[in-house]
C-alpha positions in Angstrom: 0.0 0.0 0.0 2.9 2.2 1.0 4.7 1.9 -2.4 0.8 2.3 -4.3 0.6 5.9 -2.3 4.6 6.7 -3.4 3.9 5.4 -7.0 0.9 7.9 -7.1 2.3 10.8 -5.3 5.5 10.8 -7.6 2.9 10.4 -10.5 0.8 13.3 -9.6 4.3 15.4 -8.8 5.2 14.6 -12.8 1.8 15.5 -13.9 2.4 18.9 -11.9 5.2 19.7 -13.7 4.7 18.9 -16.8 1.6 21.2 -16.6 3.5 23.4 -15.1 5.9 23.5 -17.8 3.2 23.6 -21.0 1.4 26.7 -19.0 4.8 28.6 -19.2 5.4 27.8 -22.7 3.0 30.0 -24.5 3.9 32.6 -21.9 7.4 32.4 -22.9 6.8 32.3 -26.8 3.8 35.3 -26.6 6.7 37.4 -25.1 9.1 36.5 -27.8 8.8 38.5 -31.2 10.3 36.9 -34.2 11.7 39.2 -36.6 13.9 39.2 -39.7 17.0 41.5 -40.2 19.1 41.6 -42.8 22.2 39.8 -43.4 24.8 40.5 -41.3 22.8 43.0 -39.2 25.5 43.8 -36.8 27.7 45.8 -39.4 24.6 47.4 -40.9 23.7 48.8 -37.5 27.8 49.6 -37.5 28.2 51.5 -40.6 24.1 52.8 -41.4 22.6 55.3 -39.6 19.2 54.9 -40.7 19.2 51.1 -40.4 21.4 51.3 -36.8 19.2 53.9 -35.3 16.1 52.6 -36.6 16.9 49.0 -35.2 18.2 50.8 -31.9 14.9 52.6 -31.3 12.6 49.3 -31.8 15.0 47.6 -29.9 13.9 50.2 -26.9 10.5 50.6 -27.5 10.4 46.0 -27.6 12.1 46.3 -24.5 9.6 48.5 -23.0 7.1 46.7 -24.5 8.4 43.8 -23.0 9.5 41.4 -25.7 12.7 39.5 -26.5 13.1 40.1 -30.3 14.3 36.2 -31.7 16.7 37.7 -35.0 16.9 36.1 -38.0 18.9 37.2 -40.6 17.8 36.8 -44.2 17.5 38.1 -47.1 15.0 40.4 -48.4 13.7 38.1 -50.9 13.0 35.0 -47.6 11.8 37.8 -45.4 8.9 38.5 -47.7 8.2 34.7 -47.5 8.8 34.0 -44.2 6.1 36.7 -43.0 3.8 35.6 -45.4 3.7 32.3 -44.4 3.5 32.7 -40.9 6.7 32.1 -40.0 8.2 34.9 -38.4 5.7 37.6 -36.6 7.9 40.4 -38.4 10.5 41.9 -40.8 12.6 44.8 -39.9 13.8 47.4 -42.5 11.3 47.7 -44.8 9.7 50.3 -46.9 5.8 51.8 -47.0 4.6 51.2 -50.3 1.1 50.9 -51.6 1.4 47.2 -52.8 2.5 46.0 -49.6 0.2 48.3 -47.3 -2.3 45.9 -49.1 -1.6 43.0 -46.8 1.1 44.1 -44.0 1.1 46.6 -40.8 3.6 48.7 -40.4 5.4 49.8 -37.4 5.4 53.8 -37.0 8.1 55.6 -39.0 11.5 55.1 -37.7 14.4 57.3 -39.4 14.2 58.0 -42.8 15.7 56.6 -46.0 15.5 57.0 -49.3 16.7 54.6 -52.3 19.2 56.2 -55.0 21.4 55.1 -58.0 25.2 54.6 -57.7 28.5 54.0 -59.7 31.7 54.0 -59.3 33.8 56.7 -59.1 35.2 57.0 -62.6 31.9 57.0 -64.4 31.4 59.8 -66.1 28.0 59.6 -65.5 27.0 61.9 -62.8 22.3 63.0 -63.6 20.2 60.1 -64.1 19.4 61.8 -67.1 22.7 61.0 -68.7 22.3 57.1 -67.8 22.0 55.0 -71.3 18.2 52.5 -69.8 18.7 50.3 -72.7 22.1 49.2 -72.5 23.1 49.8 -68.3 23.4 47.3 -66.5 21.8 47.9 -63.0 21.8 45.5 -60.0 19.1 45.1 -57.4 18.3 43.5 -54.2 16.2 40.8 -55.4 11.8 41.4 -54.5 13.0 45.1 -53.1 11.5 47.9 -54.0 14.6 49.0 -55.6 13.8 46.3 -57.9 10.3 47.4 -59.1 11.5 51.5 -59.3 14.4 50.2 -61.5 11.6 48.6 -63.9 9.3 51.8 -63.6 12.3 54.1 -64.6 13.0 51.9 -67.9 16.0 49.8 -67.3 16.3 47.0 -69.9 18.9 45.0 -68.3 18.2 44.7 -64.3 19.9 41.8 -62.4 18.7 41.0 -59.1 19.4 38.5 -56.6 19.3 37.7 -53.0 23.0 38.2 -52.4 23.6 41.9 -52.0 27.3 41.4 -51.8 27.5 39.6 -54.9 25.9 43.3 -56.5 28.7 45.3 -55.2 31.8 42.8 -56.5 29.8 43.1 -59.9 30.1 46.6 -60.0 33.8 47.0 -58.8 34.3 44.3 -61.6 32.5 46.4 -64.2 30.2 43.4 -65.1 27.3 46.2 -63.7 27.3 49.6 -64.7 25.3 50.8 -61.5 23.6 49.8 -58.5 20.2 50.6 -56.8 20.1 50.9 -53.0 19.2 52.7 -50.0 21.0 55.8 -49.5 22.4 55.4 -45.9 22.9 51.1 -47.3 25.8 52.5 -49.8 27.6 53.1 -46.0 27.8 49.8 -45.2 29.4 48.5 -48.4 31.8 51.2 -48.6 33.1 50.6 -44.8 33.0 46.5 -44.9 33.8 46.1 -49.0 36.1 49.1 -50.1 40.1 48.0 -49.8 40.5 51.8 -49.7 38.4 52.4 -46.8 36.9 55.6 -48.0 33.2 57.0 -47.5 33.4 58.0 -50.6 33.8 54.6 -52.7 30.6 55.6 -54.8 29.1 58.2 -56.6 25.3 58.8 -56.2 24.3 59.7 -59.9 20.3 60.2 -59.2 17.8 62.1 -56.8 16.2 60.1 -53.7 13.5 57.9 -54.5 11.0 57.0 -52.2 12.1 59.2 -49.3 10.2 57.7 -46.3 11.0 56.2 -42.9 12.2 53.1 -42.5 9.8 50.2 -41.0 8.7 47.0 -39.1 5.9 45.2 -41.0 3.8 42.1 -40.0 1.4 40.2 -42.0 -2.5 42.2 -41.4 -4.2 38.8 -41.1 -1.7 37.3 -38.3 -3.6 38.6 -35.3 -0.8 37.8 -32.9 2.2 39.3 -34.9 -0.2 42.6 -35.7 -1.1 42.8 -31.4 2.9 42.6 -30.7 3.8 45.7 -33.5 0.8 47.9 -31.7 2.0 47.1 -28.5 5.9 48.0 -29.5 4.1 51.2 -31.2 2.8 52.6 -27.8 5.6 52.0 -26.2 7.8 54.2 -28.8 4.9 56.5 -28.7 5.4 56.4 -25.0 8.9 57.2 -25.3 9.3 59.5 -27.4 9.9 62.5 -25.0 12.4 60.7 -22.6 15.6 61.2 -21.6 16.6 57.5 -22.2 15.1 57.7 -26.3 16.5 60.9 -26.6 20.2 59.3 -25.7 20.1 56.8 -28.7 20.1 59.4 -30.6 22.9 60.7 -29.3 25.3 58.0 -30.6 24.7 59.8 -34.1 25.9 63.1 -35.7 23.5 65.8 -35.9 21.5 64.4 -33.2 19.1 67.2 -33.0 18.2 67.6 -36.4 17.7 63.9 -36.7 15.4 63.3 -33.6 13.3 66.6 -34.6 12.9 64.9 -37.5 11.8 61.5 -36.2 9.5 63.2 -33.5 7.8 65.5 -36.8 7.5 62.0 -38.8 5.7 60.7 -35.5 3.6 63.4 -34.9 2.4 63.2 -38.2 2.0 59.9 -37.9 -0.5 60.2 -35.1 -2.1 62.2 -36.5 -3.6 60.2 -39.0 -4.9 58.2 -36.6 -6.8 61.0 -34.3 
């Protein structure tokens, strides 16, 4: 009888935990935000200031929020899937567009960016205007927006893929005439790619396209991933006066002008919704 009452006692101590353990779990994974960065994020938030400060302020406003953000790096092409298919509850970095406000939610505006064409140096080449559209070779992240503008603005002979490093060793190898990117993006291939380690290891050849803030999307229809980017959304709203916001910006030149800017975009942002 004795060992009956241990066997049970030990049984109902194993049930206890192991419902214990499955109550925690969605606990744990409803705090957890899955979101996709891009490839080597760490030297992006190094050498781009619109990409580092951006990530540094929804990095606050998640901690705030309370989340652990779960990175995974990809590129943009697998990003777009991955949200899509339910796989990640966001995607950091991305552009407002028309086409995708169609079936994402976007994060309020973080810092600003605008997409622009580049060449090297020695091109002679310095107005779009001047830029031959049916026999230039342009390369482009591949599903980016950069991709469909190049296609709107009549370039015959666009190559895009999913490696962005490939794009740049095509250009410095004259195998692409120019390339279509992010304005502040150009910093990061000129700091981690250029032997000659110079800022100025392209030549920007066209206006800003596109100029808007940079964004967190998640998919509209996935409830969960869409309650997680409102709450991380009133917590930057939240923010957005303090001392400890206003010190991330700091870490960046022309720090005033840049979180004026930010708090405008914001401002406007709410509002829209008021």
């Amino acid at each position: 009888m004795c060992r009956l009452k241990s066997r049970l006692s030990w049984s109902l101590l194993l049930l206890s935990l192991v419902s214990l353990l499955a109550s925690a779990l969605p606990a744990f994974a409803n705090n957890t935000v899955s979101i996709t960065v891009f490839e080597d994020h760490k030297r992006y938030v190094e050498a781009s200031e619109s990409y580092g400060l951006s990530w540094k302020l929804l990095e606050l406003a998640a901690q705030h929020a309370k989340y652990q953000l779960e990175l995974q790096p990809s590129s943009w092409r697998a990003s777009m899937k991955r949200v899509k298919d339910g796989k990640v509850d966001m995607v950091f970095g991305a552009l407002k567009t028309a086409e995708r406000e169609k079936w994402a939610s976007f994060s309020l505006p973080l810092i600003a960016e605008g997409s622009a064409i580049f060449t090297q140096p020695n091109n002679p080449v310095t107005h779009f205007d001047d830029i031959d559209l049916e026999n230039s070779a342009i390369g482009v992240s591949a599903s980016s927006l950069q991709e469909t503008l190049a296609k709107e603005l009549g370039f015959k002979n666009i190559y895009s893929t999913v490696r962005r490093p490939q794009l740049y060793d095509m250009l410095k190898g004259n195998r692409l005439d120019y390339l279509f990117f992010g304005t502040s993006i150009i910093n990061y291939y000129c700091v981690n790619y250029n032997k000659a380690a110079t800022p100025k290891c392209m030549k920007q050849v066209s206006e800003e396209f596109h100029p808007s803030g940079v964004h967190t999307l998640a998919l509209s229809n996935n409830s969960a991933a869409v309650d997680k980017l409102n709450q991380i959304n009133q917590a930057l709203v939240a923010l957005r006066h303090s001392k400890e916001l206003k010190a991330v910006f700091k870490q960046y030149a022309n720090s005033d002008s840049l979180y004026k800017a930010w708090l405008k975009s914001v401002d406007a942002w709410l509002a829209e919704r008021n």
